[in-house]
C-alpha positions in Angstrom: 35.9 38.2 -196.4 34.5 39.3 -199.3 36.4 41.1 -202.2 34.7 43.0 -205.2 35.7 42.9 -208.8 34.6 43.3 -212.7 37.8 42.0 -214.1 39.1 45.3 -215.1 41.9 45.5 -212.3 43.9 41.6 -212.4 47.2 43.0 -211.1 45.5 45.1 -208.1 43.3 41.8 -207.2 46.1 39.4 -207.3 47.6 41.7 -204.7 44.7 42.6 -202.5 43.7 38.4 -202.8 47.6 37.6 -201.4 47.1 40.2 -198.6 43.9 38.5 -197.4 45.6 35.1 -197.5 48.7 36.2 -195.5 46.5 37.5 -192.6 47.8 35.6 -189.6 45.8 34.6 -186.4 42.4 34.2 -188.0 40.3 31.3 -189.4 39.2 33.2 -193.4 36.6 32.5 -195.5 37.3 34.3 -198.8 34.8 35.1 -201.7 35.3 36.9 -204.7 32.5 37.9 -206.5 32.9 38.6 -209.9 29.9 41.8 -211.0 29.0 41.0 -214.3 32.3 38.9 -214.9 33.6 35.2 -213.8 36.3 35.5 -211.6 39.6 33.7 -212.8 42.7 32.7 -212.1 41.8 32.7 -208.3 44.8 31.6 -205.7 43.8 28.4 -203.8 41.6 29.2 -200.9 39.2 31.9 -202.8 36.4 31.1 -203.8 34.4 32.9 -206.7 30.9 34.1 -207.0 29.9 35.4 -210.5 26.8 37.2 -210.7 25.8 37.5 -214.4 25.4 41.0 -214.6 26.9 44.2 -213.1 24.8 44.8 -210.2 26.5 47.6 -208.6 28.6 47.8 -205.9 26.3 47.8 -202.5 24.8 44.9 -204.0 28.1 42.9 -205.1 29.2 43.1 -201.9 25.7 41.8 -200.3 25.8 39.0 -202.4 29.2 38.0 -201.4 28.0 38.3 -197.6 25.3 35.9 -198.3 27.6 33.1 -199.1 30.4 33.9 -196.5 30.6 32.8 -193.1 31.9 34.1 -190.0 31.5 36.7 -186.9 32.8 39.5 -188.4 32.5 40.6 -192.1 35.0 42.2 -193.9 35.3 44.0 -197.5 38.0 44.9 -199.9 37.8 46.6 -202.7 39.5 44.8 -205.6 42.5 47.4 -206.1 43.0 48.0 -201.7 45.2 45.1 -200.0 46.8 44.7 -196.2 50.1 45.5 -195.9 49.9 44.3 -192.8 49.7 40.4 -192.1 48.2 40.9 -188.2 45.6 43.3 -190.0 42.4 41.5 -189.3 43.4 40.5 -186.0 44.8 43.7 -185.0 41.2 45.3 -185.6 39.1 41.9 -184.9 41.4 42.3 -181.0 40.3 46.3 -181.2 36.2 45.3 -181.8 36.6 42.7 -178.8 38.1 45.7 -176.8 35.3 48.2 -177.3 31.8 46.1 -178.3 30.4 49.5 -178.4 32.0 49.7 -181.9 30.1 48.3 -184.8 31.9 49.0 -188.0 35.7 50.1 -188.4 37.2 51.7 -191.3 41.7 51.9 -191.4 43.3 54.7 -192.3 43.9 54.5 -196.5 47.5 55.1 -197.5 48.7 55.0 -201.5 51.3 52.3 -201.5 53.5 54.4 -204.1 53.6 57.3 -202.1 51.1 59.8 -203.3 49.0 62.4 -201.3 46.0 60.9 -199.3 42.4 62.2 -200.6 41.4 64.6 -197.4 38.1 62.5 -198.0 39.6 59.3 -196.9 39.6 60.9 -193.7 35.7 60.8 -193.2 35.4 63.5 -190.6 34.6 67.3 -191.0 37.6 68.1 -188.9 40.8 66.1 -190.9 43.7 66.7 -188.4 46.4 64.2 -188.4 45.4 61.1 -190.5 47.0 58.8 -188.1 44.6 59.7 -184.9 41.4 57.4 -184.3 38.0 59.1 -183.7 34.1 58.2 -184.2 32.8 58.7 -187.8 29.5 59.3 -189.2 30.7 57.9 -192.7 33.2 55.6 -193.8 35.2 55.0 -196.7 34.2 51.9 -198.2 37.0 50.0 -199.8 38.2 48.2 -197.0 35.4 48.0 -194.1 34.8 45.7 -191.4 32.0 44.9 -189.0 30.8 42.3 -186.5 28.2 40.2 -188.4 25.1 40.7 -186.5 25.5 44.3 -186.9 25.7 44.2 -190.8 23.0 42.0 -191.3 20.7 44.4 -188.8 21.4 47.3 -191.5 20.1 45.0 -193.7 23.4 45.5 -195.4 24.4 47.8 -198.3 21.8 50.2 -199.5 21.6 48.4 -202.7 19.9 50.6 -204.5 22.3 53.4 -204.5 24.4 51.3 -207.1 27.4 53.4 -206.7 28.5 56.1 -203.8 27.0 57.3 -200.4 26.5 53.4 -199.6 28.9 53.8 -196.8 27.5 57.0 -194.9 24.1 55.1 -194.9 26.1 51.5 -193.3 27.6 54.2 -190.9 24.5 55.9 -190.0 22.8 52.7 -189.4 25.3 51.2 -187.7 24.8 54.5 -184.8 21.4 53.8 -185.0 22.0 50.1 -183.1 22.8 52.3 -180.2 26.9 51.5 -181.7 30.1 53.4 -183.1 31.8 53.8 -186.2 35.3 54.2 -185.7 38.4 55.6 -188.2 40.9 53.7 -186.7 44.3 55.9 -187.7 46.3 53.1 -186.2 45.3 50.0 -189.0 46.3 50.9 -192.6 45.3 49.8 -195.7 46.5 50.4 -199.4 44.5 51.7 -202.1 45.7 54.1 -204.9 45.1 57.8 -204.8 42.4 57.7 -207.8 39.9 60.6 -208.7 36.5 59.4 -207.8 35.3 61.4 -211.1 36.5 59.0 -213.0 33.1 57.0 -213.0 31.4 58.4 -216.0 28.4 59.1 -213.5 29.6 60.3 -210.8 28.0 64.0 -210.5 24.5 62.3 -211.1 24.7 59.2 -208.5 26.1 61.8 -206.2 23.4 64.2 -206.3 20.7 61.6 -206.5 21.7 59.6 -203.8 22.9 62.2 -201.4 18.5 62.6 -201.9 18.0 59.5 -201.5 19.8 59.0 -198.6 17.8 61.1 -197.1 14.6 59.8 -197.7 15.9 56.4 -196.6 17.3 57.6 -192.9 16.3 60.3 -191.6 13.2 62.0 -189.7 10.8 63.8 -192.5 11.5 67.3 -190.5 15.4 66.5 -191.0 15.1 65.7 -194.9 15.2 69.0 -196.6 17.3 70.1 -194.2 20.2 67.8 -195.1 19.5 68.0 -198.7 19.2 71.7 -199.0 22.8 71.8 -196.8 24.5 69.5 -199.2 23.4 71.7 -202.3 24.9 74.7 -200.3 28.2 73.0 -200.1 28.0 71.9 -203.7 26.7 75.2 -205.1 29.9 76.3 -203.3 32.7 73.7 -205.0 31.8 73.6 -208.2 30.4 77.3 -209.2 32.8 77.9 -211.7 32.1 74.5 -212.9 28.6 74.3 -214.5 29.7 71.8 -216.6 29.7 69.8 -213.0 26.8 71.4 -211.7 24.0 70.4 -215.0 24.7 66.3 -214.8 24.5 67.1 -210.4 21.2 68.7 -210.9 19.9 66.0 -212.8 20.8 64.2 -210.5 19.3 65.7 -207.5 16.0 66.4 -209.7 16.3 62.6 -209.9 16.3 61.8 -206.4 12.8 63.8 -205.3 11.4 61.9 -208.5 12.3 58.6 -207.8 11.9 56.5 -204.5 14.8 54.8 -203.3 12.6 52.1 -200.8 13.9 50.7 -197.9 13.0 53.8 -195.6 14.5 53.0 -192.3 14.7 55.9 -190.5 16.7 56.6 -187.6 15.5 57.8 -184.5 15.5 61.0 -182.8 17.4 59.1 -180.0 20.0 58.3 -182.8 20.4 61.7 -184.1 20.6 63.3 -180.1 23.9 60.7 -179.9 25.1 61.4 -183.4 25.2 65.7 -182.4 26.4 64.6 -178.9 29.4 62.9 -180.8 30.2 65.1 -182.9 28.1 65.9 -186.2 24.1 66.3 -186.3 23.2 64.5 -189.3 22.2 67.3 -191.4 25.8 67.8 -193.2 
């Protein structure tokens, strides 16, 4: 289990740290790592990784893998926790079920109450929160997958530093010829924050939404997906070009710069990804 902090958020960790603890019917083996901070005041049975600088969030999380045993792999974000104590084997029983499925994402509910982000609902079509489906992204603050699967995606795209990390694990996770399932049934906590709040946000997301691209998918699919995306954000934010400047220096960015770590999926892949329900071009 791996949980990710920068010290910023004691309160929320203590919480999410007690959740992990009080999962029932599982052997744990709990890391905290600590990006660009030393982890303190840790509950017996965590231990803490500090890594000396910030190194972003897909590679905080890989670096807790590293030192973490186990067949399944499991991440919280440092302000999510389990309200539930069979959690873990709850969805560890589901995986058993249906092999087919290599990485699950719960439904995300606010603990005090507040609206759900649609986006926690990764799926074109919302509907009702609480109904399970195959996904072609995931939410990443509290995501878990059989080991073997994680370690053949070669983890967290690490050099996205921040956002679109999880629609790559997804994608790459179908690509094993597996699932990604939104399981409506499991819940987790995590508070009903504006993403926007990173003081980046609008750039990462433009130049990894490139990126991500470049990494995964067939050459003839690349502009295609990239020129979709600007559609949609052309769309949102026209009456917000104070939105739209930082997000095309940011998409400017990502035909610039090479991410590395092409991997791309196969045609196979994308003929099961349409056949399930999204072609991965949006």
């Amino acid at each position: 289990m791996v949980s990710l902090t920068q010290g910023r958020r004691p309160d929320d960790l203590a919480v999410g740290l007690a959740s992990l603890l009080a999962q029932t019917g599982v052997t744990l083996d709990i890391v905290c790592v600590g990006n660009g901070v030393e982890p303190s005041g840790l509950p017996n049975g965590v231990r803490a990784l500090a890594l000396p600088d910030n190194v972003g969030i897909p590679a905080g999380r890989n670096r807790g893998a590293e030192v973490v045993s186990g067949e399944y792999v499991f991440f919280l974000d440092d302000d999510a926790s389990l309200p539930s104590p069979t959690f873990l084997a709850d969805a560890i029983a589901l995986l058993r079920r249906q092999p087919d499925i290599g990485l699950l994402q719960p439904r995300v509910v606010d603990p005090s109450g507040r609206t759900s982000p649609r986006r926690w609902v990764p799926r074109l079509r919302k509907g009702d929160a609480a109904d399970s489906s195959d996904v072609f992204s995931v939410w990443e603050g509290a995501t878990l997958l059989p080991r073997d699967v994680f370690d053949r995606c070669e983890g967290w795209g690490e050099p996205y530093f921040y956002a679109h990390e999880g629609i790559e694990l997804a994608w790459r996770v179908w690509a094993q010829a597996r699932r990604v399932q939104y399981a409506g049934d499991l819940v987790a906590h995590h508070p009903a924050i504006d993403p926007t709040r990173h003081s980046q946000y609008y750039r990462l997301n433009a130049r990894n939404r490139v990126w991500l691209a470049k990494r995964n998918l067939p050459w003839p699919l690349v502009p295609v997906y990239v020129a979709s995306w600007t559609l949609v954000q052309m769309l949102r934010w026209a009456r917000h070009p104070d939105r739209l400047r930082p997000w095309f220096a940011g998409w400017r960015e990502g035909w610039l710069t090479s991410p590395g770590g092409r991997q791309p999926m196969g045609w196979s892949t994308v003929l099961r990804m349409s056949r399930a329900g999204r072609v991965p071009v949006l």
